[in-house]
N, C-alpha and C positions, 0 to 999 in steps of 0.2 A: 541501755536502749530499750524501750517498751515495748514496743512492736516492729522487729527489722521488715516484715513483711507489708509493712505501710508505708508507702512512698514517701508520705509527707516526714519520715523520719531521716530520708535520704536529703545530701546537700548537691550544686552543681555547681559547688569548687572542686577540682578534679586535680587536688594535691597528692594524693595517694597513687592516681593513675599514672600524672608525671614524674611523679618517683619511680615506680616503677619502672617505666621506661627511660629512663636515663643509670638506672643500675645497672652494674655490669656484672651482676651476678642473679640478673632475674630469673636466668633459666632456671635459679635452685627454687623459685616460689614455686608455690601452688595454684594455678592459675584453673578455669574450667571454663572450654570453650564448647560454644553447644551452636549449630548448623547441621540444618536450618532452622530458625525458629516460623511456627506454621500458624502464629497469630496473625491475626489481621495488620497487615503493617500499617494502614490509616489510623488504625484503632491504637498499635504500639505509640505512635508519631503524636497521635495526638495526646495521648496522655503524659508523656515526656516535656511537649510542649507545656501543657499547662500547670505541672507537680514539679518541674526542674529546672529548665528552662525558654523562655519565648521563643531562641531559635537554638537549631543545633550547637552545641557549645563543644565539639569532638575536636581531637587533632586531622582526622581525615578533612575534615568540615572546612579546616583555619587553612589548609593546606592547598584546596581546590582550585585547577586552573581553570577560565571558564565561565559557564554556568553550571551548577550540579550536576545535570544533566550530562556534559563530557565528560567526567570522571567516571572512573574503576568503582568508587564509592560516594552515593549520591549524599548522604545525610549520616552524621553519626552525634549520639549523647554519650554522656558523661556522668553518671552519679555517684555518691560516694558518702557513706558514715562511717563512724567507730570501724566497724567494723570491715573494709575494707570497699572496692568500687566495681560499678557494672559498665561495662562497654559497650553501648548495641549499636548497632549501624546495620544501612542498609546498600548492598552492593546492587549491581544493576538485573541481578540474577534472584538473589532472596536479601531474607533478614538474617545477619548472624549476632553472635555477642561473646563476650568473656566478661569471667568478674575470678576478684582471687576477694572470698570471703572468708573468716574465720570461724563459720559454722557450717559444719561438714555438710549437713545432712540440706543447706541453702537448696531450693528449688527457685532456680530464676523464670520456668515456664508459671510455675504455681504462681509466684511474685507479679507477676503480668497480670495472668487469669484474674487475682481478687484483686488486683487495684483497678483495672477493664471494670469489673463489674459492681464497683465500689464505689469510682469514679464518672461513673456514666455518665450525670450530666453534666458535666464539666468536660469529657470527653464530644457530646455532641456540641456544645458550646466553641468548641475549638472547628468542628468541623463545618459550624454553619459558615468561619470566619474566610475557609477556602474556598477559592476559585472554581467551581463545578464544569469539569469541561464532559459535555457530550460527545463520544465520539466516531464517526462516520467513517466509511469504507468512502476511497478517493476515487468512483470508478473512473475518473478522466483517465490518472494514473495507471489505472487496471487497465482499462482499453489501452492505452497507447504504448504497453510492456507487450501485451498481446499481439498487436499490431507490427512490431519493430520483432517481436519474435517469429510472426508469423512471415514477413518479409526475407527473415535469414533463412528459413527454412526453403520457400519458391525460391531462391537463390539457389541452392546446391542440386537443381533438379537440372536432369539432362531431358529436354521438351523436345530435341532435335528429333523431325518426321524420319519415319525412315523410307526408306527408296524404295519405291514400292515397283513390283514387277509389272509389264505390263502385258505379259504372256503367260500361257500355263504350262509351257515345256520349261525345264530349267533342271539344270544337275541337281545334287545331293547335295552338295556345302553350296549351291546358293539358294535354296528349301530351307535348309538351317538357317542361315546367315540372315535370311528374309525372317523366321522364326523367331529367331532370339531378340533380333532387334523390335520385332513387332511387341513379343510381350515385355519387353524391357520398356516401349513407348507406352504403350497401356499401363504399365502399373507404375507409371510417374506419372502418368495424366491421372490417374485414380489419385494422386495423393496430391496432385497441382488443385485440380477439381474440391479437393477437400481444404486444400488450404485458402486457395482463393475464394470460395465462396466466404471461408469465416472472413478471408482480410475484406472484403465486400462488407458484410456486417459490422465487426468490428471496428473498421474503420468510420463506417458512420456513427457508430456507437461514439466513438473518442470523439467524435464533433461537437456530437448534441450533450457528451457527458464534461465537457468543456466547457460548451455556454453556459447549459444550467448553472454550473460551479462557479461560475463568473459571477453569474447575475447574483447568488446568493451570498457573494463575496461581499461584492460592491453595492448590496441597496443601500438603497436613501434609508434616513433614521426614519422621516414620517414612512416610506414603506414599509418598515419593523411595527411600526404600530395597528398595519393591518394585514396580516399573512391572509388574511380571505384572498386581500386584492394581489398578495405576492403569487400565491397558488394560481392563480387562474392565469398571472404572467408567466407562471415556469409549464403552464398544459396549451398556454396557446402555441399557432403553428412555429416551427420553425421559423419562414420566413418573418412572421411577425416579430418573434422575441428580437429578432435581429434588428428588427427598424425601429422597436422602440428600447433598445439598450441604454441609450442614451439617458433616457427621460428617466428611467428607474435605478439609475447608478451614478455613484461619487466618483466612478474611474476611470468618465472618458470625458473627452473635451468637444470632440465631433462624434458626430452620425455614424454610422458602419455604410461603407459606400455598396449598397447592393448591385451596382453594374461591375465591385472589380472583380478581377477574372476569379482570386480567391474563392469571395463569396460562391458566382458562379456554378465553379466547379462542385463546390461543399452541395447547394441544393442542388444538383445533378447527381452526385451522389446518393443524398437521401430520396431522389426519386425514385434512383434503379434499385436501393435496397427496401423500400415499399413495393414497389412490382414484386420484387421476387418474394420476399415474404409474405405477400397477398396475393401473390399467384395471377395476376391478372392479364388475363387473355387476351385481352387487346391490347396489350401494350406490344411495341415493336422489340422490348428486353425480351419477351419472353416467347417469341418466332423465330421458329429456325428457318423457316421455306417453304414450300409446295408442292407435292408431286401427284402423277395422277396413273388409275389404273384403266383398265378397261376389263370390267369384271373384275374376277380371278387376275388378269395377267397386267403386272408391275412395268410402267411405264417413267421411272426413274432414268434422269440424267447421268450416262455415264461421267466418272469426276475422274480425278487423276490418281486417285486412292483406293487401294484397295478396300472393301469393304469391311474388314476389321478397325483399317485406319479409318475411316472416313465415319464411322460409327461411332469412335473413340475421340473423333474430332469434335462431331456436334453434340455427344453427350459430356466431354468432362472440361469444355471449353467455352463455355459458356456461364459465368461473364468468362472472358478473352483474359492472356495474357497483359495483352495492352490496358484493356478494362480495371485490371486488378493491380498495376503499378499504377495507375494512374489514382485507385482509390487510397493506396498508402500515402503518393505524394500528396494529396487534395487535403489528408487528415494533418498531413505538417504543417503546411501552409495555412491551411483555416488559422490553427492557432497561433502560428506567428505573425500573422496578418494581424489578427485582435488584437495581441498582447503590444505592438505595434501603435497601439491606439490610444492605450492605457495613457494616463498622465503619469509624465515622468516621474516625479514624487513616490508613486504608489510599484512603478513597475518591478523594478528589482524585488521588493517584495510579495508581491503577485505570483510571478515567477517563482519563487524560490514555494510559497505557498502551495502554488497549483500540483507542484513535483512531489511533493508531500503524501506518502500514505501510510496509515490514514491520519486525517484529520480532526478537527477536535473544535466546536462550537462554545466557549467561554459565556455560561448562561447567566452568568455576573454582568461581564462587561459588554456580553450583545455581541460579539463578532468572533471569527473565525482564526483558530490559532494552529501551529505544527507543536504537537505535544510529546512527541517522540524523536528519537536519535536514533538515524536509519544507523549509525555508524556509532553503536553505543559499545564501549569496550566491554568485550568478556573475557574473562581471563580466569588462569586456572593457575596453582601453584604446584611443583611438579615435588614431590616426597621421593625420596630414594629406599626402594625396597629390600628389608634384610635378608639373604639368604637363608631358606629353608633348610634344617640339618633333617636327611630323613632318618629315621629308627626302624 
């Protein structure tokens, strides 16, 4: 063998490899497993691809249930000469390998390193031949994890007012009793206040970060050929993108009916979460009421609350209880109304698409792919440790 350190002297009959494995007395060979290997795994992938063989040619490989993608082990080579064969694969965690060679001093990182840089254009050559995916953070997905979290949390809060006194004589445990329960109402309205304002936000967030994702889903091909006139669809108003969804997508059959109550509620939503985020003072969201002095001296309507409560009411209450279930429901609904819309054909995978984070833009094929496996095995092999003899 001239040079064992040049690929091209390597073959991808993997005779040697299945011997191995089918001996039953492999444990006595000499085998050298090395994990992780910390080269570029595109860069490994492709050079295997074009020095051994066109696809993986591994036992992991032959064995796969699936697509790559569900397996323990997504890809694995095979090579092998005289002198014995290398193993690589790649699990869904790193790159490992084994090789059992009959020169000692074999370096299989080195063996990478100069045929990477030996090979190079043959290496780019293979990678111009992949699919290039782009890939994007799902914020539909993010908001609407946000929002279903934010939901179980206002859930476990106890909002129950408490009985407020309406006298200033009163014993000692009902001063306490009034007490405890008071700061106990406060500091869950402190944390209702703080959650409901984001499920306020967030919620309209998952709306608007839904439609986008749609319309970007679904354009037309001649839409692709002019992102000027896409951009200026994804910055117009809400209510607009909504009345022209149709015209700029393959994946509806009708109009978005803007009187049904879905709709609706969705642009009522993004109204109240504009006022509050722009503060705006004439709106009736951002008005608690009236009151008047004369001079110095406070001419406020006695309420039925004490002033701690009744403080605590119109500061961390505002949007409402009601307001803020109503903005979690409004964010479900938007999008099962839409997806409702969709043409049959496309929906199921729409769906399963939208649920998707993140996702991934196919700058080959021009459209929108799930590139990941939320539910990719990871697995660990568990060694049994020897007893230490101390001295």
């Amino acid at each position: 063998m001239n040079n064992y350190y040049d690929i091209k002297e390597w073959t991808n009959k993997p005779l040697k490899f299945y011997e191995f494995y089918i001996d039953k007395n492999k444990s006595k060979k000499t085998t050298t497993r090395i994990s992780p290997i910390t080269i570029n795994a595109v860069k490994i992938y492709s050079l295997l691809k074009q020095m051994v063989s066109k696809h993986p040619n591994g036992l992991y490989t032959q064995l796969q249930q699936g697509q790559p993608l569900d397996n323990m082990i997504w890809w694995d080579f095979v090579l092998e000469s005289e002198l014995g064969f290398i193993h690589i694969w790649r699990t869904s965690s790193i790159v490992e390998a084994m090789h059992s060679v009959t020169i000692p001093e074999f370096d299989l990182n080195k063996f990478l390193q100069i045929n990477i840089a030996k090979y190079a254009k043959e290496i780019e050559e293979a990678k111009s031949s992949f699919d290039k995916h782009t890939v994007y953070i799902n914020h539909y997905r993010s908001y609407k994890e946000c929002v279903n979290y934010l939901w179980s949390e206002i859930e476990k809060l106890n909002l129950e007012i408490p009985k407020c006194p309406r006298i200033h004589v009163m014993n000692q445990s009902e001063i306490e009793a009034y007490t405890d329960n008071a700061q106990r109402f406060i500091g869950q309205s402190v944390k209702f206040h703080t959650l409901g304002k984001s499920m306020l936000l967030n919620a309209a967030f998952q709306i608007e970060s839904f439609l986008n994702l749609i319309i970007r889903i679904g354009v037309t091909e001649d839409l692709k050929k002019y992102p000027d006139v896409l951009n200026k669809h994804l910055k117009s108003s809400f209510s607009d993108k909504l009345k022209n969804l149709k015209f700029y997508s393959v994946l509806f059959s009708q109009d978005i009916n803007l009187e049904s109550k879905e709709i609706k509620d969705s642009q009522e939503l993004m109204t109240i979460r504009n006022k509050y985020v722009h503060f705006d003072e004439s709106s009736r969201h951002n008005k608690i009421g009236e009151v008047f002095y004369d001079d110095d001296f406070p001419l406020m309507e006695v309420t039925k609350f004490t002033p701690a409560i009744e403080s605590a009411l119109q500061t961390y209450y505002n949007p409402s209880i009601e307001v803020v279930e109503k903005s979690y429901k409004t964010a479900q609904y938007f999008s099962l109304y839409v997806l409702r819309l969709v043409k049959e054909e496309y929906r199921e995978s729409i769906e399963n698409l939208m649920s998707k984070n993140p996702i991934s833009y196919n700058e080959n094929r021009k459209v929108y792919s799930s590139i990941y496996n939320e539910r990719a095995v990871d697995f660990y092999l568990s060694i049994k440790e020897e007893n230490k003899k101390s001295t």
